[in-house]
LUMVEX-74758 format. One record per residue: residue number from 1; residue in three letters; x, y, z of N, C-alpha, C in turn. Coordinates in steps of 0.1 Angstrom, whole numbers. Layout:
num:residu:n.xx:n.yy:n.zz:ca.xx:ca.yy:ca.zz:c.xx:c.yy:c.zz
NUM:ALA:X:Y:Z:X:Y:Z:X:Y:Z
...
END
This chain:
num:residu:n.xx:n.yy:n.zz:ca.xx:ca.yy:ca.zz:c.xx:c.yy:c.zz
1:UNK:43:167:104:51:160:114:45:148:121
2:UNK:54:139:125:44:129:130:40:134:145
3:UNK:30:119:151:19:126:159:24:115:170
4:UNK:32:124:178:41:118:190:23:115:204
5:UNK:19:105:197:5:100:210:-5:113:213
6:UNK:0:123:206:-12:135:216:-25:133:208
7:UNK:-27:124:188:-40:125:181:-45:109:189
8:UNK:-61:110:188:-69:97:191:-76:87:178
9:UNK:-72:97:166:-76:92:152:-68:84:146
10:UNK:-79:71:146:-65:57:136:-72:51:121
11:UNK:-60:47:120:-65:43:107:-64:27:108
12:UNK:-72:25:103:-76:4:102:-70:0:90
13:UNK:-66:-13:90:-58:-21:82:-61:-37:82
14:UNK:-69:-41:76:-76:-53:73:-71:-61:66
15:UNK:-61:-72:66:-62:-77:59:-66:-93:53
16:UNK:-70:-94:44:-79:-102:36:-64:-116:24
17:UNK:-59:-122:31:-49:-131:24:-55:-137:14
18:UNK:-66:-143:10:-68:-154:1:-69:-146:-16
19:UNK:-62:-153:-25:-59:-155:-36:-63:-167:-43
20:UNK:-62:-161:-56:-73:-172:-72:-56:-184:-71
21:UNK:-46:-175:-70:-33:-183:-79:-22:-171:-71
22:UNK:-12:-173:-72:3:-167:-65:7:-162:-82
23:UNK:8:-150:-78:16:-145:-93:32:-144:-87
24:UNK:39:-147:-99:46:-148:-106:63:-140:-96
25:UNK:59:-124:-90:63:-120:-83:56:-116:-67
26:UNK:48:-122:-69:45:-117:-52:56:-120:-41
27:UNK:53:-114:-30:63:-120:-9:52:-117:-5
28:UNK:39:-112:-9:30:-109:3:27:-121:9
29:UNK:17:-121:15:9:-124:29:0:-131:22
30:UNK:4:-146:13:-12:-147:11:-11:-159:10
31:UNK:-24:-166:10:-28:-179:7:-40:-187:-1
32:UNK:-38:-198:-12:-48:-196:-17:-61:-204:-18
33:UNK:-70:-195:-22:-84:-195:-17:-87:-207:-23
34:UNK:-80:-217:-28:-86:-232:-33:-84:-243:-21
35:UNK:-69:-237:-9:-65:-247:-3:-74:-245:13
36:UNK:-83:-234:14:-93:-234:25:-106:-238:25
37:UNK:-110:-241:34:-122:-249:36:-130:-238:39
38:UNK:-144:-235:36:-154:-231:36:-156:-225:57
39:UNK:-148:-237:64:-148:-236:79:-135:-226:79
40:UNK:-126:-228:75:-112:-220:76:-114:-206:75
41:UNK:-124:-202:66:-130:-191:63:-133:-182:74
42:UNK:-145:-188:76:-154:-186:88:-146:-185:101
43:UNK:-136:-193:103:-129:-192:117:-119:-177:112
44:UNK:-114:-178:104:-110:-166:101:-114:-152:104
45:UNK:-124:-152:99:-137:-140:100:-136:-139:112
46:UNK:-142:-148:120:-144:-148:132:-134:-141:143
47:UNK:-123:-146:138:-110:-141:146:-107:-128:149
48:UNK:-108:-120:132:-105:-109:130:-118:-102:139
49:UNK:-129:-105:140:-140:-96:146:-139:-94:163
50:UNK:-129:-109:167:-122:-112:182:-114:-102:181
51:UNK:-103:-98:171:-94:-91:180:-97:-79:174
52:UNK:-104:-73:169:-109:-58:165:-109:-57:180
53:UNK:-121:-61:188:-128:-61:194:-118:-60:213
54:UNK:-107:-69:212:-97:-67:221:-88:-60:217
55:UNK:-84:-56:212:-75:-43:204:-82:-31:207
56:UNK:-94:-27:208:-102:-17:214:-100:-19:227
57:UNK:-104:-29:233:-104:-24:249:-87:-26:255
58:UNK:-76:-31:243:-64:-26:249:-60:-11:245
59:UNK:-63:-4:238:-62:6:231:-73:16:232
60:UNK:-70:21:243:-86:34:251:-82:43:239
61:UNK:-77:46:233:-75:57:225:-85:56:210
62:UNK:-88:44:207:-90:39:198:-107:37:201
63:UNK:-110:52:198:-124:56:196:-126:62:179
64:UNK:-119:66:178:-123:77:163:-116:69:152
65:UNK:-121:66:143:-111:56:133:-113:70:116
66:UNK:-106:73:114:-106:81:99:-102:77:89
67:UNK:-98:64:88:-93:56:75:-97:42:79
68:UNK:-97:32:64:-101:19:71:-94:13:53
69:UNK:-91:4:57:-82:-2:41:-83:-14:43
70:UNK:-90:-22:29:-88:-38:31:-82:-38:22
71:UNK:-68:-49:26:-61:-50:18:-56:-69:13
72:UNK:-45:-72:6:-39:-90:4:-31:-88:0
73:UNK:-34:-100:-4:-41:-111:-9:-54:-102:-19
74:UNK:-64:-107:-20:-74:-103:-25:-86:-100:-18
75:UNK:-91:-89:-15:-97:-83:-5:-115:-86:-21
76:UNK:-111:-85:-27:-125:-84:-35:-131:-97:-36
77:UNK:-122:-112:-33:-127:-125:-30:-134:-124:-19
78:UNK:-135:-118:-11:-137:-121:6:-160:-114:3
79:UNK:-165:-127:8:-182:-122:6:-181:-110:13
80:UNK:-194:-105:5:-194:-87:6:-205:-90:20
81:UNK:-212:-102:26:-214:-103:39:-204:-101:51
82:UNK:-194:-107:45:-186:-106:59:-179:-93:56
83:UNK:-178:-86:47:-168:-72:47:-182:-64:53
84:UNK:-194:-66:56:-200:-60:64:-202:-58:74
85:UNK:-199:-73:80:-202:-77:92:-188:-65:102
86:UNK:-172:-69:91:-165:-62:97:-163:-52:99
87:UNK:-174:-41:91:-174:-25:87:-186:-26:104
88:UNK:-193:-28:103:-202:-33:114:-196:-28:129
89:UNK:-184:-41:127:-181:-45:140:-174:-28:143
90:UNK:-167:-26:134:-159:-14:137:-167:1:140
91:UNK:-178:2:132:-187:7:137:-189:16:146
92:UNK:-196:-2:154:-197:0:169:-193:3:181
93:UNK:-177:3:172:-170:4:185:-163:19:185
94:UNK:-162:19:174:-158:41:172:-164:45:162
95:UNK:-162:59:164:-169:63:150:-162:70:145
96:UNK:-167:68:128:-161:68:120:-166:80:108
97:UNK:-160:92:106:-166:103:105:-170:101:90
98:UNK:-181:111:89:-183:109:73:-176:115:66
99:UNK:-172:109:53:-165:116:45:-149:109:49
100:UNK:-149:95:59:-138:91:56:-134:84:49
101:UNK:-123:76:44:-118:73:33:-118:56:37
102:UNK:-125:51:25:-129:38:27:-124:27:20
103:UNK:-113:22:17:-104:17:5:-105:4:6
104:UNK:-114:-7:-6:-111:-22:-9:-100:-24:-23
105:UNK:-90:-34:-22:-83:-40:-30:-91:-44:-40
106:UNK:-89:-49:-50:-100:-56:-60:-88:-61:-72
107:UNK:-92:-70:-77:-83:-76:-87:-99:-79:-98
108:UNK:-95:-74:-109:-104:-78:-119:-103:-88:-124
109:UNK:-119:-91:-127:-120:-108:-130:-129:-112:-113
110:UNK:-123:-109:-104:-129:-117:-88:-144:-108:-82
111:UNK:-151:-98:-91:-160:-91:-83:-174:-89:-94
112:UNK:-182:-89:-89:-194:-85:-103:-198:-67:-97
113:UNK:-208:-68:-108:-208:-47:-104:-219:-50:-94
114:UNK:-230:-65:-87:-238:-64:-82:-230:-64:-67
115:UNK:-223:-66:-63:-210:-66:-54:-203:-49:-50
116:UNK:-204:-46:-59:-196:-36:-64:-207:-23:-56
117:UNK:-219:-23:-63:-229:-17:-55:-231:-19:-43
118:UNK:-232:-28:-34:-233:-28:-25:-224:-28:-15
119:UNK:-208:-26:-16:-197:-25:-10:-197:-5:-14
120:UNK:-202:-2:-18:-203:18:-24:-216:19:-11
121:UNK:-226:7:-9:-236:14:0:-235:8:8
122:UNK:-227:1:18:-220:-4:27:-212:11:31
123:UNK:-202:18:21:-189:31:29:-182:33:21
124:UNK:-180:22:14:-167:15:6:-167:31:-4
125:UNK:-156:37:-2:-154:48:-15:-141:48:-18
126:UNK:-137:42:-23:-119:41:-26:-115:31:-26
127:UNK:-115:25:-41:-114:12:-53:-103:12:-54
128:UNK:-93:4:-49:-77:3:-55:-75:-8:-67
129:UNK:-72:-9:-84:-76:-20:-90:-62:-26:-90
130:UNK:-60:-40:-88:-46:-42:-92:-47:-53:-106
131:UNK:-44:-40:-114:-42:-40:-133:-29:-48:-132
132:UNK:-18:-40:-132:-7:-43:-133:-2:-40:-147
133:UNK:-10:-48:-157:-4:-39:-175:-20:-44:-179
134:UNK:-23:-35:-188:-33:-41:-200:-29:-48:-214
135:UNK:-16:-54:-211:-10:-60:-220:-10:-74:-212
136:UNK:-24:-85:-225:-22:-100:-222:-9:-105:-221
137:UNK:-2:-100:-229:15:-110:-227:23:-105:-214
138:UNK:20:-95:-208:28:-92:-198:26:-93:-184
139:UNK:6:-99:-188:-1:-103:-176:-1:-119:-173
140:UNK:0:-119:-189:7:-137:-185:18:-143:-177
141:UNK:28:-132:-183:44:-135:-177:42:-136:-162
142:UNK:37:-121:-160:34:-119:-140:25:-129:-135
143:UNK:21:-141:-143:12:-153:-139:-4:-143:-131
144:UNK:-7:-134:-139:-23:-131:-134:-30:-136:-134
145:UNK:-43:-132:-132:-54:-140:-137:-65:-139:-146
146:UNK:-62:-124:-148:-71:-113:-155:-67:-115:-169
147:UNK:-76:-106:-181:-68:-98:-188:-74:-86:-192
148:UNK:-69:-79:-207:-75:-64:-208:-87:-67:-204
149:UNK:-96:-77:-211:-108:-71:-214:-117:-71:-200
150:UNK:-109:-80:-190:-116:-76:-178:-113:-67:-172
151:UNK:-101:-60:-172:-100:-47:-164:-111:-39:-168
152:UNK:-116:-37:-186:-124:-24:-186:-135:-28:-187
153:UNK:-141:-43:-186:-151:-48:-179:-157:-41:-162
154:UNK:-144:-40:-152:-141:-43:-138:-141:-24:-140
155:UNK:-134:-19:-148:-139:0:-146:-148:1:-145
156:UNK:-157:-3:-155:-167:3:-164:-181:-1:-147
157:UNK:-176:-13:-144:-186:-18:-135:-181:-7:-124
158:UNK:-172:-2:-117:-171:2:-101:-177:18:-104
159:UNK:-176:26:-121:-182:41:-120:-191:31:-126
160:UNK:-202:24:-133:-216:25:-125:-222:19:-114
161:UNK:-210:18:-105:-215:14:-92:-215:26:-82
162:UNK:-207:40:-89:-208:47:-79:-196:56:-75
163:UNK:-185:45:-79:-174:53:-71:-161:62:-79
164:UNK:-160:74:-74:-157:84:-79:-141:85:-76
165:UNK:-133:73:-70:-118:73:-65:-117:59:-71
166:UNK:-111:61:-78:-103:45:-86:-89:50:-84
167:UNK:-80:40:-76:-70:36:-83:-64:27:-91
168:UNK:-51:27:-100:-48:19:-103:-35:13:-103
169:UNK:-29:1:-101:-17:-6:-98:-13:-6:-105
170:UNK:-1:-3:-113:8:-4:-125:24:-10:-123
171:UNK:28:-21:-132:45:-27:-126:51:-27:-138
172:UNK:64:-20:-139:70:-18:-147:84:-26:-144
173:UNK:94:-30:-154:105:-35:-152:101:-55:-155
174:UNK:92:-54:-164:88:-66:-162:96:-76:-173
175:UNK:101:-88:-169:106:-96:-180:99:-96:-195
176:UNK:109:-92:-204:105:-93:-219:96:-79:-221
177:UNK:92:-69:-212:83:-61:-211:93:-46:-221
178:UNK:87:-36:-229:95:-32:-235:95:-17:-235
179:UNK:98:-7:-240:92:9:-234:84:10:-241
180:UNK:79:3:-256:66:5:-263:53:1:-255
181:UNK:57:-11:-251:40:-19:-242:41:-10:-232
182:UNK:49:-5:-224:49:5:-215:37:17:-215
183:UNK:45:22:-227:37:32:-233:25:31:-235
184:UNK:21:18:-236:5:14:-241:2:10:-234
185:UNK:4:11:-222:-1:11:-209:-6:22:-206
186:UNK:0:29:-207:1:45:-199:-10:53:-206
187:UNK:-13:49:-220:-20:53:-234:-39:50:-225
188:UNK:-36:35:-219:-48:34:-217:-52:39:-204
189:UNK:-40:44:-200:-44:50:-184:-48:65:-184
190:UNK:-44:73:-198:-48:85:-195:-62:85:-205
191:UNK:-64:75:-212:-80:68:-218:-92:68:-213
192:UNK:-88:62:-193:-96:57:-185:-100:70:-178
193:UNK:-89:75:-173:-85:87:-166:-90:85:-148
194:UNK:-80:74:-146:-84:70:-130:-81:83:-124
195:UNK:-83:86:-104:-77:98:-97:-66:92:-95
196:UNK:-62:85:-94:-50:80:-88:-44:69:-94
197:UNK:-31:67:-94:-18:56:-100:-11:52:-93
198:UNK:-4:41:-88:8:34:-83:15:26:-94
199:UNK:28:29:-89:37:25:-98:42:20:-93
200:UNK:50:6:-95:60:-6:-86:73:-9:-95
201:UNK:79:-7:-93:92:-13:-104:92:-23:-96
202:UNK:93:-32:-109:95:-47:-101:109:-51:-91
203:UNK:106:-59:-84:113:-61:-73:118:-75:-72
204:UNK:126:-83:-74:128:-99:-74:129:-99:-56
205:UNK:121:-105:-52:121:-109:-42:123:-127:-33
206:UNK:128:-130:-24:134:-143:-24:118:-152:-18
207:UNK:119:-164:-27:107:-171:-24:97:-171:-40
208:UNK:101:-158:-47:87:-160:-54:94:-167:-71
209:UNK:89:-169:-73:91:-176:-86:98:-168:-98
210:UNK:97:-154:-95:108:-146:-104:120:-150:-103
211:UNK:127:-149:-88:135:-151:-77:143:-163:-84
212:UNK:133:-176:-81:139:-185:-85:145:-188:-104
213:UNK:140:-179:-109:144:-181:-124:148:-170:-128
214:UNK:154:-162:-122:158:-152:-124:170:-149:-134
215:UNK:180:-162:-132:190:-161:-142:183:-166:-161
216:UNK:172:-174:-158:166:-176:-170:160:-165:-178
217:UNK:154:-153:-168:143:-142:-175:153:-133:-180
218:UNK:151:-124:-191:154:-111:-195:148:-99:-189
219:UNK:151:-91:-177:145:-78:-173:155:-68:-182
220:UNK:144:-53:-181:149:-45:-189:155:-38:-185
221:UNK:171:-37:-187:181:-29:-180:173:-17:-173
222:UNK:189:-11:-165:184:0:-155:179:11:-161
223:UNK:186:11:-174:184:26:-179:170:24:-188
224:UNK:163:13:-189:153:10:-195:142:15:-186
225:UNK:143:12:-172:135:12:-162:136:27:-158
226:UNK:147:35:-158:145:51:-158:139:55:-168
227:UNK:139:51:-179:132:56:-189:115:50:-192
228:UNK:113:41:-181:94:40:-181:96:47:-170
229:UNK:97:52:-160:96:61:-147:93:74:-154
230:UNK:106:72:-159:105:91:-168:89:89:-176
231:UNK:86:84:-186:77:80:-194:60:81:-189
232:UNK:60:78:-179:54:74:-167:48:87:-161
233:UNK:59:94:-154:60:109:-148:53:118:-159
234:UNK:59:124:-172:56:129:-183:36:125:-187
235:UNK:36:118:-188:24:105:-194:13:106:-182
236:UNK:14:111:-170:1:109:-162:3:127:-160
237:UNK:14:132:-162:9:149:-159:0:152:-170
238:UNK:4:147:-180:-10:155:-193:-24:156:-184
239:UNK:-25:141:-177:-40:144:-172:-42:146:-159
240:UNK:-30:157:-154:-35:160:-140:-31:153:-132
241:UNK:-24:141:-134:-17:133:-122:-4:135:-115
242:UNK:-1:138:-105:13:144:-102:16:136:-87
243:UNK:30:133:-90:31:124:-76:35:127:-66
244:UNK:30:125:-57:31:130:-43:41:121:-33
245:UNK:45:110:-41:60:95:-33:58:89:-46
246:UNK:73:84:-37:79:77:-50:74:68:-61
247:UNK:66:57:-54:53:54:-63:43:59:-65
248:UNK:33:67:-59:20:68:-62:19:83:-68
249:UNK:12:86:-71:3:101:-79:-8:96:-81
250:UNK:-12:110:-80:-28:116:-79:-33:123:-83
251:UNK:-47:131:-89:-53:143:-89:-52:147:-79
252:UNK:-50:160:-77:-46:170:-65:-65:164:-55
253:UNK:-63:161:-42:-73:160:-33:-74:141:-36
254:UNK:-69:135:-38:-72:124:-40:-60:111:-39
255:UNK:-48:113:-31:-40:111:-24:-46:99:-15
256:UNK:-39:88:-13:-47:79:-4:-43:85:12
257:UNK:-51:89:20:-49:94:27:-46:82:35
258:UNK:-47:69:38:-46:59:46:-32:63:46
259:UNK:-27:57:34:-9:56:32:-5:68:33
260:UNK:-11:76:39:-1:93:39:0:88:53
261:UNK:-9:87:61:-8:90:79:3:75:79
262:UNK:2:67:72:14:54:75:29:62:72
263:UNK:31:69:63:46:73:57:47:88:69
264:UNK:34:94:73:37:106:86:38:101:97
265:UNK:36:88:101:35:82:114:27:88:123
266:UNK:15:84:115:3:82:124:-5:70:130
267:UNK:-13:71:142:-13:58:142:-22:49:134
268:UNK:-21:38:136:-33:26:126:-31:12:133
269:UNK:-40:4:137:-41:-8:139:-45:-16:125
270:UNK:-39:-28:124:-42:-37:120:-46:-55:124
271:UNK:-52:-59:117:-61:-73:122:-62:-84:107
272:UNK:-58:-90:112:-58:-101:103:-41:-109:102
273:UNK:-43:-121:102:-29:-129:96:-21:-116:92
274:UNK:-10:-112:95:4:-108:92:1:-90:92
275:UNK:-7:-84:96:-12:-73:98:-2:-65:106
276:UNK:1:-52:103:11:-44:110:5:-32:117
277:UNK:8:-28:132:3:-20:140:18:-9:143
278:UNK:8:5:144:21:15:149:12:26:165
279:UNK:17:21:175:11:31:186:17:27:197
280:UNK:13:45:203:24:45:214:40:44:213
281:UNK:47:45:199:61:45:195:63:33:199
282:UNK:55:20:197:58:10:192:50:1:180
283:UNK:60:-3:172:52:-13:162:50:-28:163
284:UNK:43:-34:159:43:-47:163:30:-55:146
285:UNK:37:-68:147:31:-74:135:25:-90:139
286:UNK:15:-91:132:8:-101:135:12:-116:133
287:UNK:16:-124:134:19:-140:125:8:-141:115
288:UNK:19:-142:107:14:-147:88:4:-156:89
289:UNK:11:-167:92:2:-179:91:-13:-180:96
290:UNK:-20:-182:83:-37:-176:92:-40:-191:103
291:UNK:-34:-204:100:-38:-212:112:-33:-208:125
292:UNK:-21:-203:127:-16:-195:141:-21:-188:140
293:UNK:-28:-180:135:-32:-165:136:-46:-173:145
294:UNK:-54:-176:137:-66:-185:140:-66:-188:154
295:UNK:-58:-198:161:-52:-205:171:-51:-196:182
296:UNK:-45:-185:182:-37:-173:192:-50:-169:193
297:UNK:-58:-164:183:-70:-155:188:-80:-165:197
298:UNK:-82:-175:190:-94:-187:198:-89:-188:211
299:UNK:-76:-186:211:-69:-186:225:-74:-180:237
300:UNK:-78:-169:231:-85:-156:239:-76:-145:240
301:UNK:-66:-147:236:-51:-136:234:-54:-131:218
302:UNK:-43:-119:212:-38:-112:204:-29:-124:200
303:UNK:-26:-117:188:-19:-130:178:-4:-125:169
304:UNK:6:-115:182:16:-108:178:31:-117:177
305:UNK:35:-117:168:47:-122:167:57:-116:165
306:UNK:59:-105:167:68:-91:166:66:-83:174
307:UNK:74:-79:185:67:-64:187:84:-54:188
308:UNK:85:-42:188:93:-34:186:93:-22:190
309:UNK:102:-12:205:99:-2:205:110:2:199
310:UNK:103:15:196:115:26:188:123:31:197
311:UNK:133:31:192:142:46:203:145:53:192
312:UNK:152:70:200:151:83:195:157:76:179
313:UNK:170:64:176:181:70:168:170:63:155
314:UNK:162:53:158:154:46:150:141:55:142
315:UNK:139:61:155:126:71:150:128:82:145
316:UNK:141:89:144:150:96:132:152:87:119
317:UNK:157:80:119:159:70:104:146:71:102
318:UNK:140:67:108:121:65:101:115:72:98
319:UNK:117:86:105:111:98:97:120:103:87
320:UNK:130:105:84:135:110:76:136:99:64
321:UNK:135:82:60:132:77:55:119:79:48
322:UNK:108:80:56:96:81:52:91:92:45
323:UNK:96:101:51:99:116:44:101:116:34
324:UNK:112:112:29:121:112:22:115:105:4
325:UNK:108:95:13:100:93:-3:87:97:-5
326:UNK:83:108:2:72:117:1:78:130:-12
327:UNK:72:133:-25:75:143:-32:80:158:-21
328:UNK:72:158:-10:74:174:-5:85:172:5
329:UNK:92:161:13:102:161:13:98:166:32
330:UNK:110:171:37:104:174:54:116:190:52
331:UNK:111:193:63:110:209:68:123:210:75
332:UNK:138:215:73:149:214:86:143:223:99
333:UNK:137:233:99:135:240:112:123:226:117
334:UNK:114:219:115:103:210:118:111:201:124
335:UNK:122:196:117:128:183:120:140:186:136
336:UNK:142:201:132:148:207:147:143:205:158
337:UNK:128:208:154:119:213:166:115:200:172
338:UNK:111:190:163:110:178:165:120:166:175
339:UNK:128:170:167:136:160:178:149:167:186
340:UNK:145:181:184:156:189:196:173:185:190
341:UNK:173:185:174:191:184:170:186:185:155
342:UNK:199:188:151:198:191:139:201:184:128
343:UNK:194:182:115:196:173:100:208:170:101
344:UNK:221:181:98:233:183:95:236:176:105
345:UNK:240:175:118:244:163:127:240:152:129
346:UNK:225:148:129:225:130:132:227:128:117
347:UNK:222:135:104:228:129:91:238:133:81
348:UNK:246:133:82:258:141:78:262:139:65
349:UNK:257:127:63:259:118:49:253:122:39
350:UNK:240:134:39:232:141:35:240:151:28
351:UNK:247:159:32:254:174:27:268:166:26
352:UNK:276:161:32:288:153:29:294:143:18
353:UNK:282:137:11:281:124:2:283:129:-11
354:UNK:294:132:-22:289:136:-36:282:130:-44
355:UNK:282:118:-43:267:111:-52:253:117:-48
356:UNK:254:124:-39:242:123:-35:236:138:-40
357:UNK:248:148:-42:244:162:-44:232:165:-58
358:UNK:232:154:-70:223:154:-77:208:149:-73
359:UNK:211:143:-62:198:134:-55:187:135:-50
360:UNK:197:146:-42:184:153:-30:186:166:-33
361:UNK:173:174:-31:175:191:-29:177:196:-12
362:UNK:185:206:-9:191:202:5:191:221:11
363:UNK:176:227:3:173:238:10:162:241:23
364:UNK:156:249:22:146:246:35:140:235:34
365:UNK:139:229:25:129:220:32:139:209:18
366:UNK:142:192:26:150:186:22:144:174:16
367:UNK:144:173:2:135:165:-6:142:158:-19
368:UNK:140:149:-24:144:142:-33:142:147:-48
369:UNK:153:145:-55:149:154:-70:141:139:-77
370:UNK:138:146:-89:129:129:-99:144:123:-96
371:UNK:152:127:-100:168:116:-103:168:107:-92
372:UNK:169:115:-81:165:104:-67:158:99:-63
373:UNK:145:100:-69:130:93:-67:134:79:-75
374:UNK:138:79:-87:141:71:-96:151:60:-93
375:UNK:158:66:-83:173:57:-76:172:57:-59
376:UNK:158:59:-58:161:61:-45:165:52:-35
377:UNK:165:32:-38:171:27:-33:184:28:-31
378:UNK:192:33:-41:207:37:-37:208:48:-30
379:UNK:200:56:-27:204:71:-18:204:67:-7
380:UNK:185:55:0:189:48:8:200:42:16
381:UNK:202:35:5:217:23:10:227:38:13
382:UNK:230:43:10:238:55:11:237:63:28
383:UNK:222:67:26:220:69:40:221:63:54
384:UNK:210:50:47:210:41:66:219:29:63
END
C-alpha cells in the first residue's frame, strides 16, 4: 500500500541529460554532450550538489535515503569524479543503509571497465544497460550509437568489474524489425543471462524523428507486437525471468526496487534538469532546460516548474493505475481500508465494461491477465 507520510525513507533520482547523438525515438530529457562547454558542465554539477543540499533542509524528513538512481540522457558519460562527488554530497547528508540499491544508466560504447570499477567501489551496484537489440540493423534504424560487439564488450567489462545486477533495455515494435531478429535477441539474452529485463514497445512520440516520418516507416502490425511480448514472456521464463509490470522482469529478489517504491508511491526526490519529486501527496517537476535549471538554482532558489497536489479522486486513479501495471495487481479489502470506499464504486468500469472481462482478473486481489498487460494502453483509456 502506499506510504500516506508516516515512512522517512526516500529514494534519489539523479538525473544526468547529456547524450553522444538523439536516437531516433527518444522525448526524454536530454541534451547533447557536443553542444556543452566544459563550463556548462561544471555549473551543472554544481547546481545539482545546491539543491541536494536545499531540498534537505526543506525536507526534515529526508534523513534516510534507501535507493539512489542515475538516470538520462546518459548517466555513464557524466566523469566518475563528479558521480562521486554527488554520492558524497548525499552521503553526508543521510544515510544510506548498506545493502541499498545503487543504479547507473550506461549505454555501451560510453564507459571503459576502468570506470566501471570504480563506480562498484564508489556503491554503484545496479548496472541498467541500454542494449535496445543486438541486431546492427535495428540499432542503426533507432539511430544508436553502439553495436553487438560493444554490448558484449560493455557485459563482459561490468561482471569483471564486480557487479552482480545487470539490467537490460530491450525495444520491440521497431520499424522493419521482424519476429525472427526478435527472437535473436531474446537468444542472446538468455546467452548472457542478465537478473533483470525491460521491455519497451515502441512508442511514436511527438517531437522525435520517428514521429516525424512516421508515414514513411513500416512498423510491425499489432498482432506482430503481441506476438514479440508473447515471445518475450515465454523466452525469459526458461531462465528464471518472470515479470513483476508490464515492462520489466526479473530473477525472483532482483526487482529494481527504486521503480517499485515509484509505482507503490513512495517517496523520492529528484535533482537535476527535468527531475520528478513525490512528497507529502504532492508532486512537482523540475524545468527541462539545464540553462533555467542552472539559473533558478544560482538563484539561490529550487528550480520547480510544476508543482501539483493530489486530491482523494486523483490519488485513486494513481493507485489503481500504478497497480494495475504491477503483475500482483492490488488487494480489494487494502484498497477499502485505504481510502474508506470501495473498487466497485469509485470504478465501476472495472466489473461493468465487457471488453474488459478478458483483461483484468477481478477476484481478491484485482490484476491484469498477460492479455491485458499486452493491451494495457486500451484497458487504460477504458478506465481513466
Amino acid at each position: 500500500m502506499p506510504d500516506k507520510m508516516s515512512g522517512s525513507s526516500f529514494g534519489v533520482y539523479v538525473h544526468i541529460p547529456f547524450c553522444i547523438q538523439k536516437c531516433r525515438y527518444c522525448d526524454f530529457n536530454t541534451v547533447l554532450r557536443s553542444s556543452c562547454h566544459g563550463e556548462t558542465i561544471n555549473r551543472y554539477h554544481h547546481a545539482m550538489l545546491l539543491e541536494w543540499g536545499r531540498l534537505q533542509n526543506r525536507i526534515k524528513e529526508l534523513t534516510s535515503v534507501k535507493t539512489i538512481y542515475f538516470g538520462g540522457g546518459t548517466p555513464s558519460l557524466y566523469p566518475v569524479d563528479k558521480v562521486q562527488d554527488l554520492l558524497e554530497k548525499i552521503f553526508s547528508h543521510a544515510l544510506v543503509h548498506q545493502g541499498s540499491e545503487i543504479t547507473m544508466e550506461i549505454d555501451p560504447k560510453t564507459i571503459r571497465r576502468q570506470s566501471l570499477v570504480k563506480l562498484h567501489a564508489l556503491g554503484v551496484n545496479r548496472i541498467s544497460m541500454g542494449i535496445q537489440s543486438f541486431s546492427d540493423p535495428v540499432l542503426a534504424i533507432l539511430g544508436r550509437y553502439h553495436r553487438q560487439k560493444d554490448i558484449l564488450a560493455c557485459y563482459e567489462d561490468c561482471r569483471s568489474a564486480g557487479f552482480t545486477n545487470i539490467s537490460f533495455d530491450l525495444i520491440f515494435g521497431v520499424p522493419g524489425q521482424t519476429l525472427s531478429s526478435w527472437e535473436e535477441d531474446l537468444k542472446w539474452v538468455r546467452c548472457l543471462k542478465p537478473e533483470h529485463v525491460s521491455l519497451y514497445n515502441l512508442n511514436l512520440s511527438r517531437g522525435t524523428d520517428f514521429f516525424r516520418k512516421r508515414k514513411k516507416l513500416e512498423f510491425p502490425d499489432e498482432r506482430s507486437q503481441i506476438r514479440m511480448y508473447h515471445a518475450a514472456h515465454h523466452s525469459l521464463k526458461t531462465i528464471g525471468i518472470r515479470p513483476y509490470e508490464i515492462s520489466n522482469f526479473s530473477k525472483p529478489g532482483y526487482e529494481s526496487r527504486h521503480n517499485m517504491d515509484c509505482w507503490n508511491r513512495k517517496l523520492y526526490v529528484g535533482i537535476g534538469a527535468g527531475a520528478s519529486s513525490f512528497h507529502g501527496g504532492k508532486r512537482w517537476q523540475n524545468v527541462k532546460n539545464i540553462h533555467s535549471y542552472i539559473q533558478k538554482i544560482e538563484k539561490g532558489g529550487l528550480a520547480f516548474s510544476q508543482t501539483e497536489t493530489l486530491n482523494l479522486q486523483k490519488e485513486k486513479i494513481e493507485y489503481v493505475f500504478l497497480s494495475l501495471r504491477q503483475v500482483k495487481g492490488f488487494d480489494r479489502e487494502s484498497y477499502r481500508i485505504y481510502f474508506q470506499s470501495s473498487i466497485e464504486k469509485d470504478f465501476p468500469s472495472l466489473f461493468t465494461h465487457p471488453e474488459l472481462n478478458s483483461l483484468i482478473r477481478k477476484k481478491k486481489r484485482i490484476r491484469l491477465t498477460l492479455k491485458g498487460r499486452i493491451l494495457s494502453n486500451e484497458v487504460f483509456q477504458e478506465l481513466f
